[in-house]
C-alpha positions in Angstrom: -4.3 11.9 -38.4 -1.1 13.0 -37.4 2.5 12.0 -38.3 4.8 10.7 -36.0 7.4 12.7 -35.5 11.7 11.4 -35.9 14.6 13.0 -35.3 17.7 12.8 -37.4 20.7 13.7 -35.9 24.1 14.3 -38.4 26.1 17.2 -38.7 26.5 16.0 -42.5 23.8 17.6 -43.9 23.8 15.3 -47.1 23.4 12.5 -44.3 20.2 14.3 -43.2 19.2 14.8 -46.7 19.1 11.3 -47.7 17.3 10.2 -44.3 15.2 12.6 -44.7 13.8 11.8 -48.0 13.5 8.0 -47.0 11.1 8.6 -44.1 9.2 11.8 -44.6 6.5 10.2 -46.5 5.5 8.5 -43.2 7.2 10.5 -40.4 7.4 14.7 -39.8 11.3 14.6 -39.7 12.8 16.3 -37.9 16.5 17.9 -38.1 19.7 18.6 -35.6 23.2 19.0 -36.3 24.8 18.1 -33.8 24.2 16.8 -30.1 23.2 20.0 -28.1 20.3 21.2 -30.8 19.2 17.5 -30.8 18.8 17.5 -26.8 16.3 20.6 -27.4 13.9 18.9 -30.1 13.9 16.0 -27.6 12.9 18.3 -24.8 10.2 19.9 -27.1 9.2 16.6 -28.1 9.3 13.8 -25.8 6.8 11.9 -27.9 9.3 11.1 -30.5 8.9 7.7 -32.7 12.7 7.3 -33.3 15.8 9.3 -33.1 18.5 8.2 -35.6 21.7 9.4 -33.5 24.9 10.1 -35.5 27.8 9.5 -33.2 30.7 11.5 -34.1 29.3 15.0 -34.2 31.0 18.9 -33.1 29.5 20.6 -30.1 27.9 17.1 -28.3 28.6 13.7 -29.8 25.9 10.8 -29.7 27.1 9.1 -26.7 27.0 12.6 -24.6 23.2 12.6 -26.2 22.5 8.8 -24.5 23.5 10.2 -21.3 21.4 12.8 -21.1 18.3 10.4 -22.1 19.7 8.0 -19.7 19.7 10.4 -16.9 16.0 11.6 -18.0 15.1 8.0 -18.3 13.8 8.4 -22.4 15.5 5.4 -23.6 12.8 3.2 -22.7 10.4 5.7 -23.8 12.1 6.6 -27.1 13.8 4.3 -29.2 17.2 5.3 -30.6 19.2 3.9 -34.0 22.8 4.8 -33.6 24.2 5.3 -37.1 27.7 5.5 -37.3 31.3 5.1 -39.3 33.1 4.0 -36.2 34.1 0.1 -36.4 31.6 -2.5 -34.5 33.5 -2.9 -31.9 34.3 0.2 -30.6 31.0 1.4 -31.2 28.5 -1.7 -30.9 29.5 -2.7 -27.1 29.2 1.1 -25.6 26.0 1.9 -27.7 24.3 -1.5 -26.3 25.0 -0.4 -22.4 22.8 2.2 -22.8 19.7 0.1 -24.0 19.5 1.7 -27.4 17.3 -0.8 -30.0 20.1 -0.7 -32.8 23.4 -0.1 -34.1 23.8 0.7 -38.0 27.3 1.4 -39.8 27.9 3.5 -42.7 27.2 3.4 -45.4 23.9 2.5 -44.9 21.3 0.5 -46.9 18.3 2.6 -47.4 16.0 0.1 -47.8 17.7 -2.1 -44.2 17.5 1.0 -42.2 13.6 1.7 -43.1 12.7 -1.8 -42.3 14.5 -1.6 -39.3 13.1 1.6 -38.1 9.5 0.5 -39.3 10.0 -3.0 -36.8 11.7 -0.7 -34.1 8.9 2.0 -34.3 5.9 -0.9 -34.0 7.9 -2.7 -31.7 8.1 0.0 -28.8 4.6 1.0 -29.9 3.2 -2.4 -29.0 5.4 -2.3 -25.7 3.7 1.4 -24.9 0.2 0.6 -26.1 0.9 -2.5 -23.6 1.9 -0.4 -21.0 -1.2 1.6 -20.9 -3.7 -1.4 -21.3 -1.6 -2.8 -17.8 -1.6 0.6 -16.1 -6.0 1.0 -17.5 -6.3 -2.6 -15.7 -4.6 -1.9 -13.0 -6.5 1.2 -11.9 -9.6 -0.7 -13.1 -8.8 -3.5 -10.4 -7.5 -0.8 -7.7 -11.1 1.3 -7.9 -12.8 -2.3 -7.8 -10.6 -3.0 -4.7 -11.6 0.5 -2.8 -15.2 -0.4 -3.6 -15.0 -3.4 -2.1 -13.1 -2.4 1.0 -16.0 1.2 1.2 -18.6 -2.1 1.1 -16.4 -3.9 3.3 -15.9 -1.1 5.6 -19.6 -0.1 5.9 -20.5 -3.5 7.0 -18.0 -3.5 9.5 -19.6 0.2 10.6 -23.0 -1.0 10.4 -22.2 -4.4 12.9 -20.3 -2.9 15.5 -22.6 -0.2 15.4 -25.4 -2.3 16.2 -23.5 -4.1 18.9 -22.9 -0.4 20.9 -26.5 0.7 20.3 -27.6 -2.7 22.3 -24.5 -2.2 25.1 -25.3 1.6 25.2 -22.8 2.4 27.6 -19.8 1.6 25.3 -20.7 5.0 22.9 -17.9 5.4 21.0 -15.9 2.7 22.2 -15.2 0.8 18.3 -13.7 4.1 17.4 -11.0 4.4 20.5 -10.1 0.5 19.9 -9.2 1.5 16.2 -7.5 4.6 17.2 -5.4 2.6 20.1 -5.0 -0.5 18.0 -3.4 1.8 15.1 -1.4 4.1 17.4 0.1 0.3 18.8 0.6 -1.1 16.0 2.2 2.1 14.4 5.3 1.3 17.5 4.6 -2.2 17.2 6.4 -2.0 13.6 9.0 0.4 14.5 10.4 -1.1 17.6 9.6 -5.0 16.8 10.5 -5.1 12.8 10.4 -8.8 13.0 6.5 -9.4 13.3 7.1 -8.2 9.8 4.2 -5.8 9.9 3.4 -3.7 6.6 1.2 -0.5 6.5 -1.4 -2.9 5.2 -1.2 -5.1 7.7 -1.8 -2.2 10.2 -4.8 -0.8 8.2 -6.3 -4.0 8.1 -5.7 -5.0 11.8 -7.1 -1.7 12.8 -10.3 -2.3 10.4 -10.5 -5.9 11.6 -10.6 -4.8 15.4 -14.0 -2.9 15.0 -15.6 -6.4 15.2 -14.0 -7.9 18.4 -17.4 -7.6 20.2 -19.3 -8.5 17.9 -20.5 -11.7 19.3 -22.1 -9.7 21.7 -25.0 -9.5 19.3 -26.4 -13.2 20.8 -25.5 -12.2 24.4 -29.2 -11.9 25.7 -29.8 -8.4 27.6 -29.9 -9.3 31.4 -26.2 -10.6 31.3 -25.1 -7.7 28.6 -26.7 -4.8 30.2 -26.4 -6.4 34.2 -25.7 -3.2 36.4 -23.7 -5.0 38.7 -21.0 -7.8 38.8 -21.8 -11.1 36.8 -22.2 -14.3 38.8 -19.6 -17.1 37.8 -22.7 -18.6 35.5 -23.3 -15.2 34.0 -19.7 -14.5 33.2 -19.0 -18.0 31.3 -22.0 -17.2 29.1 -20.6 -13.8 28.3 -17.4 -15.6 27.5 -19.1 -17.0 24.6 -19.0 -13.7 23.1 -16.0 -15.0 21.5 -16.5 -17.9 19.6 -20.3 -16.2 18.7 -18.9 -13.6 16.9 -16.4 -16.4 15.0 -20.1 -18.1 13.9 -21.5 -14.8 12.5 -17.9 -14.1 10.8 -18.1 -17.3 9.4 -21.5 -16.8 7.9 -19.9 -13.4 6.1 -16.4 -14.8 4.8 -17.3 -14.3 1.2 -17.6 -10.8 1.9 -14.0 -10.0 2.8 -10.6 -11.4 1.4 -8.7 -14.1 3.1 -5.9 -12.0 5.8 -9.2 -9.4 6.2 -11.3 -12.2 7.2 -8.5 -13.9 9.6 -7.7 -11.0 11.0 -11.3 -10.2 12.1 -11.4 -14.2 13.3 -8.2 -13.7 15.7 -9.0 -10.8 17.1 -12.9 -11.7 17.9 -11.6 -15.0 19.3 -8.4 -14.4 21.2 -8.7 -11.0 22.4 -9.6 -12.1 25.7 -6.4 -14.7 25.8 -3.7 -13.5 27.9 0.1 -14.1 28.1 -0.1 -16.9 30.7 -2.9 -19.0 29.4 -5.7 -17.5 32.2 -7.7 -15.9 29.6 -10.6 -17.6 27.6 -11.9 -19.1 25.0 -8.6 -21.5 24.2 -6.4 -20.8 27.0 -4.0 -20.1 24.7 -0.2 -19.2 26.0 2.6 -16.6 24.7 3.2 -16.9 21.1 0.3 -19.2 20.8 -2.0 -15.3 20.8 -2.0 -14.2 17.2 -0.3 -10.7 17.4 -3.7 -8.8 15.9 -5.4 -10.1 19.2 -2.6 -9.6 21.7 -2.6 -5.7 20.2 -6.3 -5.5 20.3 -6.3 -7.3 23.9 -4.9 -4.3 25.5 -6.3 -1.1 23.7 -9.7 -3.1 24.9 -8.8 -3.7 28.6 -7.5 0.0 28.6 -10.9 1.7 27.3 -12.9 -0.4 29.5 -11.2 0.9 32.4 -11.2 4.5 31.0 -14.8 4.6 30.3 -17.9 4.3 32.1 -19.9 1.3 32.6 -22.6 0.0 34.1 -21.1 -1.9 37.0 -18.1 0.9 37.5 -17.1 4.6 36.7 -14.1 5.6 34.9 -10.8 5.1 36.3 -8.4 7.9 35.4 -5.5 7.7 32.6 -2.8 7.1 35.0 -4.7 4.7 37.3 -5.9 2.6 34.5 -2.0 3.5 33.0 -0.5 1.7 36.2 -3.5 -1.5 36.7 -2.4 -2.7 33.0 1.5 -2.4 33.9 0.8 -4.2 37.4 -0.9 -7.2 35.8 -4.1 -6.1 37.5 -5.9 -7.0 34.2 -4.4 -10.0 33.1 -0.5 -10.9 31.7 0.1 -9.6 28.6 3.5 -9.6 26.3 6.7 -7.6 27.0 6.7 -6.6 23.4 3.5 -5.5 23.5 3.3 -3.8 27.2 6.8 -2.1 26.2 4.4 -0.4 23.0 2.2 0.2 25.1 4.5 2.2 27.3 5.5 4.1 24.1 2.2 5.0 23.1 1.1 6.3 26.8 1.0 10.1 26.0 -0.9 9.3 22.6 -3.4 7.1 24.5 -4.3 10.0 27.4 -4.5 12.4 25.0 -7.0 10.4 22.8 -9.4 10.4 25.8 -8.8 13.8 26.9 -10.1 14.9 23.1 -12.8 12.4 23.3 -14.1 14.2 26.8 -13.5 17.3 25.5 -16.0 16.4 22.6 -18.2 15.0 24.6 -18.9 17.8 27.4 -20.0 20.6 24.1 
């Protein structure tokens, strides 16, 4: 096995002569004589065990040395033994700033500084071998944590995908939501910092919108795929779509962690609320909305009306643009219909690709 390597650094050479001969039965020692050559055998080897820095040297002294570590950030890397004639207090309080593991005066007592150097050496060794055991765990947990949310994510793809192949005239309308819930979300965070919304929040809202239909799964065919407007029976059985979809999340809450799994429940349940308290399930007013669903609430009223359906043809970008704005589709927030403003050019050109796409 290989030595550790240490540096000593004295311009006396009898000083590096007597070091020497205390540590190279253990160590590969190496030798500088001043600060400047000393800066080079720490650039050559950045792996160093311990440096034992003289202070007062020609060329560079020691403390020009600890700056140039600080600025490199080695001092937590490689520990460093100042050894010097200066008196403790001139020395001892400067040396200390820097973070350095010791101070020794001379004339030193051989067998003090080896015992010293020995707990130094094990100590940062512990404090690196730590470090890596932390950093091993911690890219242990965060592959455990993509697996989970690749599971996650192809159950999420799997259910919404089984909810468009029964309402076949939706095609890819999970994607658009999580494209338009993003893009929203994306100005929502600029413009409103204080919903306090993170980049995780925004992937996860995104994610979590895939399932706001999903209660559609127990909506029996007749009223689902009805080629024509619903009668008022019709339509409060299709409201249940909501609180349907909260039953089958419920029955999969193990699956995903505890904001995934309330995002998913907000946005299936209250993305048919509106701002005024005329939307459904809860009748819920302003604030009362959960800001997933609210988001959500409008990228869904705008694909509906962008998109074919059974009872209706598309309505263009700016007609469907101008009905949300007017309150033709229910009251939404000024925060959220003032992101939506920002984000008009990004939503027309997402379904201007999407046709392109879909007439080759």
């Amino acid at each position: 096995m290989d030595k550790q390597q240490l540096l000593i650094v004295d311009d006396e050479e009898v000083n590096r002569a007597i070091l020497s001969m205390m540590f190279k039965h253990e160590y590969e020692v190496l030798e500088a004589s001043d600060g400047e050559k000393a800066i080079k055998q720490i650039e050559k080897c950045e792996d160093l065990a311990l440096i034992l820095l003289d202070v007062v040297m020609p060329v560079m002294d020691g403390f020009r040395v600890l700056d140039y570590m600080k600025e490199k950030e080695l001092l937590e890397k490689i520990p460093v033994i100042l050894i010097t004639s200066m008196t403790p207090q001139e020395s001892e309080e400067k040396a200390y700033q820097y973070g350095i593991a010791d101070v020794m005066h001379k004339p030193f007592e051989p067998n003090v500084i080896t015992r010293r150097a020995k707990n130094i050496i094990e100590l940062y060794q512990n404090k690196r071998n730590m470090e890596l055991r932390l950093k091993e765990q911690e890219e242990t947990i965060r592959r455990q944590v993509e697996k989970l949310k690749e599971g996650n994510e192809f159950m999420i793809d799997a259910l919404s995908t089984v909810v468009e192949f029964r309402n076949v005239e939706t095609g890819d309308h999970v994607k658009r939501i999580k494209y338009f819930t993003r893009i929203l979300l994306k100005y929502l965070a600029k413009y409103f910092p204080q919903y306090g919304l993170t980049q995780e929040d925004i992937d996860q809202i995104a994610r979590a919108s895939a399932l706001h239909d999903i209660g559609k799964i127990g909506i029996a065919d007749a009223i689902l795929l009805k080629p024509g407007r619903l009668t008022p029976e019709e339509f409060e059985i299709m409201k249940t779509h909501t609180t349907i979809g909260c039953g089958i999340l419920e029955s999969c809450k193990r699956s995903y962690d505890d904001d995934f799994y309330r995002y998913c429940y907000d946005i299936c349940r209250y993305h048919h609320e509106r701002w005024d308290g005329n939307g459904y399930p809860d009748h819920l007013v302003g604030d009362q909305i959960p800001i997933s669903a609210q988001i959500v609430a409008i990228a869904d009223v705008y694909d509906a009306l962008v998109s074919d359906r059974v009872y209706k043809t598309a309505y263009s970008n700016a007609i469907a643009y101008e009905m949300i704005l007017n309150g033709e589709c229910g009251q939404f927030s000024p925060d959220v219909i003032k992101c939506f403003e920002l984000a008009k050019e990004d939503f027309f050109n997402i379904v201007e690709v999407i046709k392109m796409f879909s007439y080759t």
